[in-house]
C-alpha positions in Angstrom: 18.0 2.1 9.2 14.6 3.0 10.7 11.7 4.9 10.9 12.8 7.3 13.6 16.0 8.4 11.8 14.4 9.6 8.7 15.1 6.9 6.5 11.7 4.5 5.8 12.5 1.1 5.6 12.2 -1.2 2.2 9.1 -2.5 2.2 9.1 -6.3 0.7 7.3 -6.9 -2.5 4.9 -8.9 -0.3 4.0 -6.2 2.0 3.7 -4.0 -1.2 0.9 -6.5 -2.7 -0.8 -7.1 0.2 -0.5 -2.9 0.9 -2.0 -2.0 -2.5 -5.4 -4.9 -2.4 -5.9 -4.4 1.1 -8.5 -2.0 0.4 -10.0 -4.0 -2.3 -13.7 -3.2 -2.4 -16.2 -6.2 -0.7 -19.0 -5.6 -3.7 -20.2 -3.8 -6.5 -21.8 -0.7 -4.3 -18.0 -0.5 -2.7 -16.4 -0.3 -6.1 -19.0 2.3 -7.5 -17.6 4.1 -4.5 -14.2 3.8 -5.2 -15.3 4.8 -8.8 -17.3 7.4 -7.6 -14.1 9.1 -5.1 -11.8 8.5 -8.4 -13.7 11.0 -10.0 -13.9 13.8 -7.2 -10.6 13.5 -7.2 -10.3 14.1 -10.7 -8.0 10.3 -11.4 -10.7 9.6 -14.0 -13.4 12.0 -15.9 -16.9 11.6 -15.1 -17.6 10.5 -19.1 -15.4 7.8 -18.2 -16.8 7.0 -15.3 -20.2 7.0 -17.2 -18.9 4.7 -19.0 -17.9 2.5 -16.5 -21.3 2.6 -14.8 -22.8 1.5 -17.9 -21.0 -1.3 -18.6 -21.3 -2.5 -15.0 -25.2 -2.6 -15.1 -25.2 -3.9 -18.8 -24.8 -7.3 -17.3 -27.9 -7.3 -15.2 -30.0 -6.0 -18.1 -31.5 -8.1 -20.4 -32.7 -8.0 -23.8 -36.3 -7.2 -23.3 -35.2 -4.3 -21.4 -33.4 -2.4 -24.5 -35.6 -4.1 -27.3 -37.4 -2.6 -30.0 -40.8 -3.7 -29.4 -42.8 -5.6 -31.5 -45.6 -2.8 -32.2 -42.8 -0.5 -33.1 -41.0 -2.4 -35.8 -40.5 -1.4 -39.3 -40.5 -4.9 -41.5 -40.2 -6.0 -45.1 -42.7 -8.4 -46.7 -40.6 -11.4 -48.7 -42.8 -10.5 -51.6 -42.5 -7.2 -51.9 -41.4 -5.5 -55.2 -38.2 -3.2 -54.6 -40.4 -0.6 -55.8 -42.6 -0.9 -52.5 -39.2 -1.4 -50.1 -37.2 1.5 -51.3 -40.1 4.2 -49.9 -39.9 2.2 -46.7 -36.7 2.4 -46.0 -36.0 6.1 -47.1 -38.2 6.6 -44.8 -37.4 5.0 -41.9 -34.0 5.7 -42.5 -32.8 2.6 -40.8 -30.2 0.3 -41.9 -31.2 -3.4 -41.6 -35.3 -4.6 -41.6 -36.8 -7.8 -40.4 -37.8 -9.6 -43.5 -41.5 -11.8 -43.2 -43.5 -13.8 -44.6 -47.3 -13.7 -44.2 -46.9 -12.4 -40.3 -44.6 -11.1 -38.3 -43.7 -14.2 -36.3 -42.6 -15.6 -39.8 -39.0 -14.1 -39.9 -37.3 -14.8 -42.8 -34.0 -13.0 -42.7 -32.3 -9.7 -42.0 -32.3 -7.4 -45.1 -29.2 -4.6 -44.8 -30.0 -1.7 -46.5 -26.8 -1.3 -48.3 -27.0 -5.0 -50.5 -29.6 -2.7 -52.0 -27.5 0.3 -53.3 -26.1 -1.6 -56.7 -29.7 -2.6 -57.1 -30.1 1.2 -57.2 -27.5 2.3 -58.8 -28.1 -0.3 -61.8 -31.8 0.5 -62.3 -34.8 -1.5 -61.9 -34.3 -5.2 -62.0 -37.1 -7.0 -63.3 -35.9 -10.1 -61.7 -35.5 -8.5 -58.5 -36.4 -11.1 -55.3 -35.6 -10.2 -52.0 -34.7 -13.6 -51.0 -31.2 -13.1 -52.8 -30.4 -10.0 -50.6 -31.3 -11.1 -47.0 -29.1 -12.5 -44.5 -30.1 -15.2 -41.8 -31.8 -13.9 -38.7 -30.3 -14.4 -35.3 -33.0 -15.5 -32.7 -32.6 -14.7 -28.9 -35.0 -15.1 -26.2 -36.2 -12.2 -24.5 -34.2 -13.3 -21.4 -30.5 -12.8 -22.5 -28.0 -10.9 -20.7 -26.9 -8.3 -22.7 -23.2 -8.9 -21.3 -23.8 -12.2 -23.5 -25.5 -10.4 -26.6 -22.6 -8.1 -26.6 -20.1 -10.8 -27.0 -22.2 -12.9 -29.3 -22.8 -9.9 -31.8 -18.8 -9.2 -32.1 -18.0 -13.0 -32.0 -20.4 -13.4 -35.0 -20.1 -10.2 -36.4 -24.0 -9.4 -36.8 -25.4 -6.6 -35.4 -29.3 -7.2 -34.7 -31.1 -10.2 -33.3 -34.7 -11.1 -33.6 -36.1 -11.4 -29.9 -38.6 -13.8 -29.2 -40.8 -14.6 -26.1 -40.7 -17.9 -24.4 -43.6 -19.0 -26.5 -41.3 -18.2 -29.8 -43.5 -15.0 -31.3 -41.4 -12.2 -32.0 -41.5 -9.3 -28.9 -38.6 -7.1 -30.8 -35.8 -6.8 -32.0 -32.6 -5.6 -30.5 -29.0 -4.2 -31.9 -25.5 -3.9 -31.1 -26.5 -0.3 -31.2 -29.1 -0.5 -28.3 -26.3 -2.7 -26.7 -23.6 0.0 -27.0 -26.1 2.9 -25.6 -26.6 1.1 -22.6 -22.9 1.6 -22.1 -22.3 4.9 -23.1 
């Protein structure tokens, strides 16, 4: 059976493989392209393809690209009476604090929000210390690949690190949040 008598021939499995990689694109540019005529033809939507985008250049960002910076951070003192943290973080409305000790390069722990709520809910605690309620701080330099952060916060199931410059002062602060933007 051949081509000229209207029947197509059976392609082998290999020529099949080889037929759908051939095209495989050289670099990144080339597969943005690829991406890019996916979309114009309507194979993929363009939030997808958004989303694709964003997780391709996630991996040559780096944390000090994304991070809070250090002027901009909204911290709680380790001696601080929960009658001075609870105005803070109503207004901030934020949902985990750097906790410190006499300056902000002295980062004693990560306070979530929430550990406070039966505190709240109880009334005031006269025995109240802050140091029961914080969790350890994660420490990155400002240098990390994101792609990295990424799968360090789900492996360790945190979701902010403390960034820190290569002289080991805090420059920020960065969350799986500001991780996750990047990509969508």
């Amino acid at each position: 059976m051949s081509e000229g008598n209207g029947f197509h021939a059976r392609r082998t499995l290999r020529e099949w493989l080889f037929d759908l990689f051939a095209e495989e694109p050289a670099d990144r540019n080339a597969l943005m392209d690829v991406l890019r005529d996916a979309a114009a033809r309507q194979i993929m939507d363009a939030e997808a393809l958004n989303i694709i985008f964003g997780a391709l250049q996630v991996s040559d960002m780096r944390a000090r690209d994304i991070m809070v910076p250090r002027a901009q951070l909204v911290t709680l003192r380790v001696d601080q009476p929960l009658e001075e943290l609870l105005p803070v973080i109503i207004e901030s409305q934020r949902s985990r604090y750097p906790v410190i000790g006499d300056e902000l390069d002295d980062v004693r722990g990560i306070l979530h929000a929430k550990d406070l709520l039966p505190l709240v809910l109880r009334g005031p605690d006269p025995d109240f210390d802050i140091k029961d309620y914080i969790r350890s701080a994660t420490v990155i330099p400002e240098s990390k690949r994101l792609n990295i952060l990424l799968q360090d916060f789900r492996n360790a199931r945190i979701h902010m690190a403390i960034v820190v410059d290569e002289y080991g002062h805090v420059s920020g602060i960065v969350t799986i949040e500001d991780v996750l933007e990047q990509i969508v």
